[in-house]
N, C-alpha and C positions, 0 to 999 in steps of 0.2 A: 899369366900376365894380367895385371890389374889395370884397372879405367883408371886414366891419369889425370888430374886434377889440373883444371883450367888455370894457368898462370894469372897470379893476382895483379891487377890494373894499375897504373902510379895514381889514378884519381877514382873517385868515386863516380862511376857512370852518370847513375841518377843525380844527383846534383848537376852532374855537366847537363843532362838530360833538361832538367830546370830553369839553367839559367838560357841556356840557346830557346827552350819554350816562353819565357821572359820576352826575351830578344824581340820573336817574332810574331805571339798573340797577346804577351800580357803575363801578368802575373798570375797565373792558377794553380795555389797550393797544394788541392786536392789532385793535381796530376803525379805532383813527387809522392805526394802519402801514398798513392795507391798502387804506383808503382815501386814503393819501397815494401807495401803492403804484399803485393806478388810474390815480389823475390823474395819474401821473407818467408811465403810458404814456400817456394820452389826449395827454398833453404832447409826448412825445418819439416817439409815432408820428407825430403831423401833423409835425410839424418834418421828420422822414426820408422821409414821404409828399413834403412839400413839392418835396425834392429828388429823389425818383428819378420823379416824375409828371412831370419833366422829358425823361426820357426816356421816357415812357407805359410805365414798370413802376409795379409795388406794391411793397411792403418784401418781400412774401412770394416776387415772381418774384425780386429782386435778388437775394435768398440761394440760390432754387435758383440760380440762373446763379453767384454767388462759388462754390457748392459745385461744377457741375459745374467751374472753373478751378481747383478745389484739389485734382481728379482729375488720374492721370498723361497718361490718353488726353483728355480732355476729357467722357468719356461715362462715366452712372453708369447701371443697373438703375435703373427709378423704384421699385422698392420699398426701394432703397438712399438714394432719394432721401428719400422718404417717414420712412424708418427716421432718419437724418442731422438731418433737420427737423423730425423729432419731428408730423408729422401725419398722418392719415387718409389711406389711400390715394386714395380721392376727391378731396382737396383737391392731392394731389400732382399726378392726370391734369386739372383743373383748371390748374394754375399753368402743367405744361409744356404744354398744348394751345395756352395763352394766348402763353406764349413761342414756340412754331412757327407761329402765328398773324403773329407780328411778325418774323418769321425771324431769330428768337435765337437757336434751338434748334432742331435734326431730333430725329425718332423715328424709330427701325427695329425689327425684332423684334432682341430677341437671341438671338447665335446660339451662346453656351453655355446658354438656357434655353428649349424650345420655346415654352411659356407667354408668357415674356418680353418686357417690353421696353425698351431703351436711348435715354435721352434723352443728344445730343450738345451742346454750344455751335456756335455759329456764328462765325464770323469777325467778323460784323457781332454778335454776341451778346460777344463777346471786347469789341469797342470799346467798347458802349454798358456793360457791366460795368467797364470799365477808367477810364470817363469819371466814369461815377456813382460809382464808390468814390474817386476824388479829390475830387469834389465834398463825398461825406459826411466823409471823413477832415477835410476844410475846415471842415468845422461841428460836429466833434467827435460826431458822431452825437449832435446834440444835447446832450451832456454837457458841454458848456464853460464852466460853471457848476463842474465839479469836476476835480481834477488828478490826475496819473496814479496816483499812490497812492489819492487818496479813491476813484478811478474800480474799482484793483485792492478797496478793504474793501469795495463795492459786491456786486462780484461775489463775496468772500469770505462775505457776512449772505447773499446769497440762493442758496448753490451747497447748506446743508440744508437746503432746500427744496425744491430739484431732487431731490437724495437720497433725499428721503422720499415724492415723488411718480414716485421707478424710475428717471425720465431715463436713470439711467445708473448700473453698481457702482462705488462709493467703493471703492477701493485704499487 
């Protein structure tokens, strides 16, 4: 028996959401964007969840495994990792423990940093990344609702945002 899909609304919540916020503080744009902004992950994680839970990864292990095959060796520093994914070192020795768990990935020391340590892909981590990123590319990363342009303004509205929260220096 499968999880049964919440009956669709006759109105658009957020909007309604908006204008009763109208009503009663004012007009504050940025409260519909960002709550359109939520749901649109809640939306489009389960959708990419859906498809890499197929290969019992998360959206968070798929990225590190794409990022270690966008390395030349195949092996990054996990605080390269960390740095790359933009999280918490904790969450990094989390995601690859979990990927050497399912033999995606080795760990060894590295041996340009005593401290150090180096997560590799696997051969079998090679296929199941190479399997799953055709599957997502299939389903537009859930974006198939928008075309390669709307998908490029997309990322142009939210890249001053990244900006202003350091992600990275604008050139």
């Amino acid at each position: 028996m499968g999880v049964s899909k919440p009956l669709s609304l006759p109105f658009d919540p957020i909007a309604r959401a908006d204008e009763l916020w109208r009503r009663r503080w004012g007009p504050v744009p940025s409260m519909a964007a960002i709550t359109s902004i939520m749901r649109a992950h809640q939306i489009l994680l389960s959708q990419v969840d859906a498809v890499v839970k197929r290969y019992e990864l998360t959206f968070a292990r798929y990225e590190a495994l794409v990022l270690l095959t966008f390395s030349k060796a195949g092996e990054l520093p996990m605080s390269k990792i960390g740095e790359r994914l933009m999280v918490h070192p904790t969450s990094v020795t989390n995601t690859v423990d979990r990927l050497v768990r399912s033999g995606l990935v080795d760990k060894r020391p590295n041996p340009n940093d005593g401290r150090g340590t180096l997560a590799s892909i696997t051969p079998k981590g090679r296929e199941v990344v190479e399997a799953a990123t055709k599957d997502l590319m299939e389903m537009d990363f859930g974006l198939g609702a928008y075309d390669a342009e709307e998908c490029a303004e997309i990322f142009a509205l939210l890249r001053p945002l990244r900006v202003s929260a350091q992600d990275f220096e604008e050139r």
